[in-house]
LOKOL-841217 format. One record per residue: x, y, z of N, C-alpha, C, O in turn. Coordinates in Angstrom, 2 decimals. Each point is the difference from the previous one (the first is absolute). Layout:
<site><n_xx>X</n_xx><n_yy>Y</n_yy><n_zz>Z</n_zz><ca_xx>X</ca_xx><ca_yy>Y</ca_yy><ca_zz>Z</ca_zz><c_xx>X</c_xx><c_yy>Y</c_yy><c_zz>Z</c_zz><o_xx>X</o_xx><o_yy>Y</o_yy><o_zz>Z</o_zz></site>
...
//
This chain:
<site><n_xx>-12.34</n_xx><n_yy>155.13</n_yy><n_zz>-203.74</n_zz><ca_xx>0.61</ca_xx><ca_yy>-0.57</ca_yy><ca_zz>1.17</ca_zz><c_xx>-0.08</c_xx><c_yy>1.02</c_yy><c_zz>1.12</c_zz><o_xx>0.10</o_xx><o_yy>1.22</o_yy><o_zz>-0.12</o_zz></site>
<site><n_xx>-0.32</n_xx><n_yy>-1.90</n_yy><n_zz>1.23</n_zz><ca_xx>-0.33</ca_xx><ca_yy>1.05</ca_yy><ca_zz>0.97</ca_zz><c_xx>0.56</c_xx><c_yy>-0.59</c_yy><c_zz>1.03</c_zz><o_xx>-0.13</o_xx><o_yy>-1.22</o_yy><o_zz>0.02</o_zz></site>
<site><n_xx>1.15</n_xx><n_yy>2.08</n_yy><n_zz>1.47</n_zz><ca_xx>0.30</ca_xx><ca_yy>-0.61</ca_yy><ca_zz>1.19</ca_zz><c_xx>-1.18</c_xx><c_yy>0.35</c_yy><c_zz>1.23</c_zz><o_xx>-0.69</o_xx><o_yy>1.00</o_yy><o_zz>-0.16</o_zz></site>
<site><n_xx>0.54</n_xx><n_yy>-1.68</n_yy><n_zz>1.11</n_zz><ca_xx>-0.99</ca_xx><ca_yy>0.69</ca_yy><ca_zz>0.60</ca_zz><c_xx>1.48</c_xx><c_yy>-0.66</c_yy><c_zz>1.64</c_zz><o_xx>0.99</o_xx><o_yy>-0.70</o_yy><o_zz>0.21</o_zz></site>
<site><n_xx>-2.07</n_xx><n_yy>1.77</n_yy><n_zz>0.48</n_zz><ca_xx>0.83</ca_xx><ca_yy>-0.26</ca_yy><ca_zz>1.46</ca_zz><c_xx>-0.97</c_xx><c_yy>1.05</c_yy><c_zz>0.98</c_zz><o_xx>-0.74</o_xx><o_yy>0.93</o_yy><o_zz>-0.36</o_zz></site>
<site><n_xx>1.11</n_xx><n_yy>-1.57</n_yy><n_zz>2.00</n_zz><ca_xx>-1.25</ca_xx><ca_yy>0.41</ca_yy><ca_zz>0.76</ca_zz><c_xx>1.05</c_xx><c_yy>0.85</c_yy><c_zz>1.29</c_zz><o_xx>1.12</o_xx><o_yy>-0.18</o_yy><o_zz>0.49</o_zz></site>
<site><n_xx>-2.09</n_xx><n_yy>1.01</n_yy><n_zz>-0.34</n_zz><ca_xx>0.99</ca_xx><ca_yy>1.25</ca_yy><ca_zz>1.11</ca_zz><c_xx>-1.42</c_xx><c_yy>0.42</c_yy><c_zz>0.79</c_zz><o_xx>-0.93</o_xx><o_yy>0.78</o_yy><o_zz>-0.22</o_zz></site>
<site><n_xx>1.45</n_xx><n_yy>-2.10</n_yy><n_zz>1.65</n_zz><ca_xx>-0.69</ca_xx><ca_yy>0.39</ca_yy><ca_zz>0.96</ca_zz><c_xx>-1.71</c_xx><c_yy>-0.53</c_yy><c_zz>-0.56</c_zz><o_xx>-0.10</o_xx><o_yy>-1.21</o_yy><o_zz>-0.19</o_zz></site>
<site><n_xx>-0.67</n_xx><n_yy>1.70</n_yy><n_zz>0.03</n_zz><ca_xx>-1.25</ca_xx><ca_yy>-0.38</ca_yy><ca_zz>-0.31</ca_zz><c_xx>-0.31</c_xx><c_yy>0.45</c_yy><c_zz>-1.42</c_zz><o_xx>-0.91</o_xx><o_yy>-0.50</o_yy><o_zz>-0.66</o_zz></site>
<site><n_xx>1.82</n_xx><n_yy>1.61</n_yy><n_zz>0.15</n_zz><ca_xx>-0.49</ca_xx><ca_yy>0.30</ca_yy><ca_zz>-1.58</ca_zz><c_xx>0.88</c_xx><c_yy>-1.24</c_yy><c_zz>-1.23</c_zz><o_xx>0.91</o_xx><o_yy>-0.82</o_yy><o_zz>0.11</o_zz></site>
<site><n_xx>-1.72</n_xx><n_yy>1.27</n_yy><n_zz>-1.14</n_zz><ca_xx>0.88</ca_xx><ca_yy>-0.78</ca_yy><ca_zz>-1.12</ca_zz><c_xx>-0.08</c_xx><c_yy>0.83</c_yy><c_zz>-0.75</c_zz><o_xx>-0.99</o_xx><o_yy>0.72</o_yy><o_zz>-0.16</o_zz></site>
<site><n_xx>2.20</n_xx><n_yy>-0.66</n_yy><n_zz>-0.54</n_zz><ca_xx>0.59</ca_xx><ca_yy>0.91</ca_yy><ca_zz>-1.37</ca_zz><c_xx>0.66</c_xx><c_yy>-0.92</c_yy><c_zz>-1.05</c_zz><o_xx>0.81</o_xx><o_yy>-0.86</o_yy><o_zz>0.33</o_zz></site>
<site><n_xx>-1.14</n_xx><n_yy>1.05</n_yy><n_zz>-1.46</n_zz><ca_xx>0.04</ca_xx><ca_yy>-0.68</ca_yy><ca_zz>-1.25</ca_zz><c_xx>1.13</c_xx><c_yy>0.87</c_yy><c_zz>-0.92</c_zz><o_xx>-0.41</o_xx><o_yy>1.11</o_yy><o_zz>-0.36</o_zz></site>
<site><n_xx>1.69</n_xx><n_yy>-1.46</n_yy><n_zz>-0.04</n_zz><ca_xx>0.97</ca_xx><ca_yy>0.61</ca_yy><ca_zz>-0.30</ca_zz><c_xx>-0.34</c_xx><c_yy>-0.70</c_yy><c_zz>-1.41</c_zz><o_xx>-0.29</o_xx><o_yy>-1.18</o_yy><o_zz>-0.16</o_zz></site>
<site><n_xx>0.41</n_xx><n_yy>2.37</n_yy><n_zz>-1.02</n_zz><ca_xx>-0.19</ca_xx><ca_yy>-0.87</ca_yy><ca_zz>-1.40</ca_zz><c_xx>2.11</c_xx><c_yy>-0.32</c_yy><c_zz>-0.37</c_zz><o_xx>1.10</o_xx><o_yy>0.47</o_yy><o_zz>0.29</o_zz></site>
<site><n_xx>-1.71</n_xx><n_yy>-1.53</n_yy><n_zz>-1.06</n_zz><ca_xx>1.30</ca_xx><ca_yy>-0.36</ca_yy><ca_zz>-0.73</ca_zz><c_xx>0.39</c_xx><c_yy>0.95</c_yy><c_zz>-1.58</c_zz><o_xx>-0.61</o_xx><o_yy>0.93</o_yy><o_zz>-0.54</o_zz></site>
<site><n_xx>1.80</n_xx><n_yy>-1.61</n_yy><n_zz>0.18</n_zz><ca_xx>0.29</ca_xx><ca_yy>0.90</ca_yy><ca_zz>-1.55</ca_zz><c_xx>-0.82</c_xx><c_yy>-0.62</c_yy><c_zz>-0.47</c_zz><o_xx>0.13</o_xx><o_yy>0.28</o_yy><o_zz>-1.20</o_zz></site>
<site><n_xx>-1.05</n_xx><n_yy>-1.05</n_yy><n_zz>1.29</n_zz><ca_xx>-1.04</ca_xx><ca_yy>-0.04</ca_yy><ca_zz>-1.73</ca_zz><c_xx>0.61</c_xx><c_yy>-1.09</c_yy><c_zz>-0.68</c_zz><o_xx>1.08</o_xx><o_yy>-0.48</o_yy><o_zz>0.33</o_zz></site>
<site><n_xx>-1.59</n_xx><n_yy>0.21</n_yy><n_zz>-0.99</n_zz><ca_xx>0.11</ca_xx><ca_yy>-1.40</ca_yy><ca_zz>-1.13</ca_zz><c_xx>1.20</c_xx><c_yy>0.81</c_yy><c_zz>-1.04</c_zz><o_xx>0.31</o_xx><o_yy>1.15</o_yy><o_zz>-0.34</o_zz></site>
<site><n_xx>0.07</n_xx><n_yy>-2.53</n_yy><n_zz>0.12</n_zz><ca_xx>0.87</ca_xx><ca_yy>0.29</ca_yy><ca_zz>-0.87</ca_zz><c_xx>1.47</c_xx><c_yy>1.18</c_yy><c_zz>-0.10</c_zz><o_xx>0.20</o_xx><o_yy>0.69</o_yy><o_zz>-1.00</o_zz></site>
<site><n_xx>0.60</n_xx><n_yy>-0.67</n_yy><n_zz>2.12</n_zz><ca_xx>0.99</ca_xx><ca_yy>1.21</ca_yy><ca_zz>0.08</ca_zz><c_xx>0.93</c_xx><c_yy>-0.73</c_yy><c_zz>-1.08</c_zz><o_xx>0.08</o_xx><o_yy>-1.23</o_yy><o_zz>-0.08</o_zz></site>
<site><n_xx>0.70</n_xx><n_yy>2.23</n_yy><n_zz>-0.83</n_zz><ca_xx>0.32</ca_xx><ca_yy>0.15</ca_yy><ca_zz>-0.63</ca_zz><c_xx>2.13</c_xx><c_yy>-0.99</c_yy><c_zz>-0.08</c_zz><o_xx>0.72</o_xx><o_yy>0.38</o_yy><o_zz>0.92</o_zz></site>
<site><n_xx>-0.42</n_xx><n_yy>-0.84</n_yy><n_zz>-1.36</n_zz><ca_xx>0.79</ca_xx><ca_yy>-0.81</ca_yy><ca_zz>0.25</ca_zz><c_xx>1.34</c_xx><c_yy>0.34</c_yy><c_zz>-1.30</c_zz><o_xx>-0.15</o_xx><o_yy>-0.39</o_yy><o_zz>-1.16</o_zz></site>
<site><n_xx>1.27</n_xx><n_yy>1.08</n_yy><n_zz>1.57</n_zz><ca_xx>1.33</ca_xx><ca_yy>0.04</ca_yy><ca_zz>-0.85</ca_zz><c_xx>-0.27</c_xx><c_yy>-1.32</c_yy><c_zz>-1.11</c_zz><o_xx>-0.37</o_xx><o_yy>-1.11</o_yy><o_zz>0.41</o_zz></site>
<site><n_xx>0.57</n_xx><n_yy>1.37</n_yy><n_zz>-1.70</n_zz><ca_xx>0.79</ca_xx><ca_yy>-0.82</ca_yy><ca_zz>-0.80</ca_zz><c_xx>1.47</c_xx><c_yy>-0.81</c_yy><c_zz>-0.02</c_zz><o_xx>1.06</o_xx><o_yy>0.61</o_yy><o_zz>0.07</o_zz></site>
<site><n_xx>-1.13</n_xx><n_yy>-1.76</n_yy><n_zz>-0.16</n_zz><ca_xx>2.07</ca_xx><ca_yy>-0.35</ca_yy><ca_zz>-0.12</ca_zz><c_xx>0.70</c_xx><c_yy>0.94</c_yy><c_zz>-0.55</c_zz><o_xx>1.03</o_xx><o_yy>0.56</o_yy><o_zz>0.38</o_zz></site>
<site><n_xx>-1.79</n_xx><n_yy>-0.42</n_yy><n_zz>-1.45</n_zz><ca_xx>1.11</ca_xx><ca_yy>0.85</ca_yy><ca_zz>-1.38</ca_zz><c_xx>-0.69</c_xx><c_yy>1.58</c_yy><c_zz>0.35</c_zz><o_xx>-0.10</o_xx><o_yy>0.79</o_yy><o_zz>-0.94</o_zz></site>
<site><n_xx>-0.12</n_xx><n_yy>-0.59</n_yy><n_zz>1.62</n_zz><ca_xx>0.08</ca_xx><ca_yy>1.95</ca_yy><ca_zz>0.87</ca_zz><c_xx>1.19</c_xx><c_yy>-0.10</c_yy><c_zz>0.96</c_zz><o_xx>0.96</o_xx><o_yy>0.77</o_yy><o_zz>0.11</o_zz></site>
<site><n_xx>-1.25</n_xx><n_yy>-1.90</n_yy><n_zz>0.56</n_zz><ca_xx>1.29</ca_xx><ca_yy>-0.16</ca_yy><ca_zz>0.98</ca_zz><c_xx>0.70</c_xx><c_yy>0.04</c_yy><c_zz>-0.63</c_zz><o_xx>0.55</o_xx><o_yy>1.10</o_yy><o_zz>-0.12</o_zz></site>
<site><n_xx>0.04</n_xx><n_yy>-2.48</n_yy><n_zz>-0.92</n_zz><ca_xx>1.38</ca_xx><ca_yy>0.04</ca_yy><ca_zz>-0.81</ca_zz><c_xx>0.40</c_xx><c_yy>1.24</c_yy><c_zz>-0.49</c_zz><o_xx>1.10</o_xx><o_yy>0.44</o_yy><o_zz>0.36</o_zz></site>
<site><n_xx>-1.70</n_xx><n_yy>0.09</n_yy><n_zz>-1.01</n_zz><ca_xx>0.62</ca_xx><ca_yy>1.36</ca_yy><ca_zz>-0.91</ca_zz><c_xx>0.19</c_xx><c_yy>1.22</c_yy><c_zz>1.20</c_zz><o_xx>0.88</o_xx><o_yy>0.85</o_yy><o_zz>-0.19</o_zz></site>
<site><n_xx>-1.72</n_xx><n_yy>-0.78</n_yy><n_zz>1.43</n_zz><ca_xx>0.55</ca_xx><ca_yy>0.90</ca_yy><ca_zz>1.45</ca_zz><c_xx>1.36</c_xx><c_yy>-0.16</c_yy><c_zz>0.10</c_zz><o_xx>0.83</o_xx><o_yy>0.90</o_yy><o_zz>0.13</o_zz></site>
<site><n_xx>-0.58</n_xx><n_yy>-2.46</n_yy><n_zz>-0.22</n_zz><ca_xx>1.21</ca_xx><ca_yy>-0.44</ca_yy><ca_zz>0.95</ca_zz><c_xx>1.14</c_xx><c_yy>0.11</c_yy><c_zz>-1.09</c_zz><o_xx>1.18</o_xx><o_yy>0.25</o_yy><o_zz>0.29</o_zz></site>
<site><n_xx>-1.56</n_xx><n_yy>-0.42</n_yy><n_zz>-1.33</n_zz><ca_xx>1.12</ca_xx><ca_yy>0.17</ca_yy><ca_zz>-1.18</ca_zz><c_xx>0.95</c_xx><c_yy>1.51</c_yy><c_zz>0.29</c_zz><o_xx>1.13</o_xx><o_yy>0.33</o_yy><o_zz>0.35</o_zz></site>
<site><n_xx>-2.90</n_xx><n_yy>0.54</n_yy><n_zz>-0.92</n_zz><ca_xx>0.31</ca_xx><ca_yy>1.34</ca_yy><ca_zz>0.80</ca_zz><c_xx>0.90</c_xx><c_yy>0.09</c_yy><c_zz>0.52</c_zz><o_xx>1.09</o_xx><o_yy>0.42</o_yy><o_zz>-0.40</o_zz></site>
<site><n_xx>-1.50</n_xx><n_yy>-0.90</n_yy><n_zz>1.63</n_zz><ca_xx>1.02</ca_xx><ca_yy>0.93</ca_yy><ca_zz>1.35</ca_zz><c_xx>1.50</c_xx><c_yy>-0.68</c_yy><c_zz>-0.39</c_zz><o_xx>1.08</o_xx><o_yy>0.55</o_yy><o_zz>-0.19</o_zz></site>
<site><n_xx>-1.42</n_xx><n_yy>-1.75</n_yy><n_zz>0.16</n_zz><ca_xx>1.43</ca_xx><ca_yy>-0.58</ca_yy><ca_zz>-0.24</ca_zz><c_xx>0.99</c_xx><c_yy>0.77</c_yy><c_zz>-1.38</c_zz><o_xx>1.23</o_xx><o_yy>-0.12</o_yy><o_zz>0.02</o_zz></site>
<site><n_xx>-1.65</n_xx><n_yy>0.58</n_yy><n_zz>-0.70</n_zz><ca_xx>0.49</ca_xx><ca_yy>0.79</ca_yy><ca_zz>-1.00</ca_zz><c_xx>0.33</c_xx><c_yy>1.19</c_yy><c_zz>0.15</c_zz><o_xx>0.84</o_xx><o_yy>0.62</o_yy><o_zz>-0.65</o_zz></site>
<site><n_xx>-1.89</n_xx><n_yy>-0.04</n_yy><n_zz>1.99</n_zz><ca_xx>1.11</ca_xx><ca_yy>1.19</ca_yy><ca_zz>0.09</ca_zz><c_xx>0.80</c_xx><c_yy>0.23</c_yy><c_zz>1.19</c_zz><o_xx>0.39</o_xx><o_yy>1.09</o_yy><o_zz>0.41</o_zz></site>
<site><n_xx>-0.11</n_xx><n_yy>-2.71</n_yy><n_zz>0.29</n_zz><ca_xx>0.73</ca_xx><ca_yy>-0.04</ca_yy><ca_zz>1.35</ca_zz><c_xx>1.49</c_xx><c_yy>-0.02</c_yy><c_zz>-0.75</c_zz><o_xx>0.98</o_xx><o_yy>0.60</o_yy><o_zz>0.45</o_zz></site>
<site><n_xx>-0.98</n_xx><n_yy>-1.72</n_yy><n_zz>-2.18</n_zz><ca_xx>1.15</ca_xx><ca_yy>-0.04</ca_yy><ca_zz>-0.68</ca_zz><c_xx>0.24</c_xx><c_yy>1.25</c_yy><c_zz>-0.33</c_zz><o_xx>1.11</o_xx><o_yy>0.41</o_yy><o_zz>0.35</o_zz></site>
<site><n_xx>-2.07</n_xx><n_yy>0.65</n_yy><n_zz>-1.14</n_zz><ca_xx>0.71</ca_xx><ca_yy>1.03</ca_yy><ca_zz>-0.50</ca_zz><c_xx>0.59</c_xx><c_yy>1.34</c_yy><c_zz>0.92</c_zz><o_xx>0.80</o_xx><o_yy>0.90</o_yy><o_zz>-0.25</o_zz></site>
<site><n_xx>-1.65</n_xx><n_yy>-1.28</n_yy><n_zz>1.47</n_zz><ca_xx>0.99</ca_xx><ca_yy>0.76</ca_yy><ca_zz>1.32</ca_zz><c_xx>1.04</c_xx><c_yy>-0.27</c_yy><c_zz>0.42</c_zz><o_xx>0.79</o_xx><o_yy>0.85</o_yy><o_zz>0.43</o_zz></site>
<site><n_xx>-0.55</n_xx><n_yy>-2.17</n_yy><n_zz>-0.48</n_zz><ca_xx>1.16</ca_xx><ca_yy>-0.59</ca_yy><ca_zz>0.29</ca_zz><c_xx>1.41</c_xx><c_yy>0.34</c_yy><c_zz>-1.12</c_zz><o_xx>1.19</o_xx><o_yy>0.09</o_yy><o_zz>0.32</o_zz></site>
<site><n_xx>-1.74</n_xx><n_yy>0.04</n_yy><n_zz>-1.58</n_zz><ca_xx>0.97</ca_xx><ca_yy>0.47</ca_yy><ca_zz>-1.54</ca_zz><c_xx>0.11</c_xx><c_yy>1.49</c_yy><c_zz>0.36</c_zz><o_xx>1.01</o_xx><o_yy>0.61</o_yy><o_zz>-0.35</o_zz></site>
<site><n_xx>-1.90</n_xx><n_yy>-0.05</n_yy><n_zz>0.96</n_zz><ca_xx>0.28</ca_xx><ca_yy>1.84</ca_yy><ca_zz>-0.18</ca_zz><c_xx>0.60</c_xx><c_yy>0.12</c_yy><c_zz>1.21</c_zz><o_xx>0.41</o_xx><o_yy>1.09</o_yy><o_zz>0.38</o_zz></site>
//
């Protein structure tokens, strides 16, 4: 994937990220958020 755009009389071709960028799992998220949430409780107990 590529953007292109024109400045004045030149053109420059800006590349994109590439095929395929890489995309979080649900269950990476879930177990993050468990995480944090587990130690917002055990801050909250100490």
């Amino acid at each position: 994937m590529c953007a292109k755009y024109y400045k004045g009389s030149t053109q420059a071709a800006v590349p994109g990220p590439g095929p395929g960028g890489t995309v979080p799992e649900p269950a990476t998220l879930l177990l993050v958020g468990l995480g944090l949430a587990g130690l917002g409780v055990m801050r909250r107990r100490g």
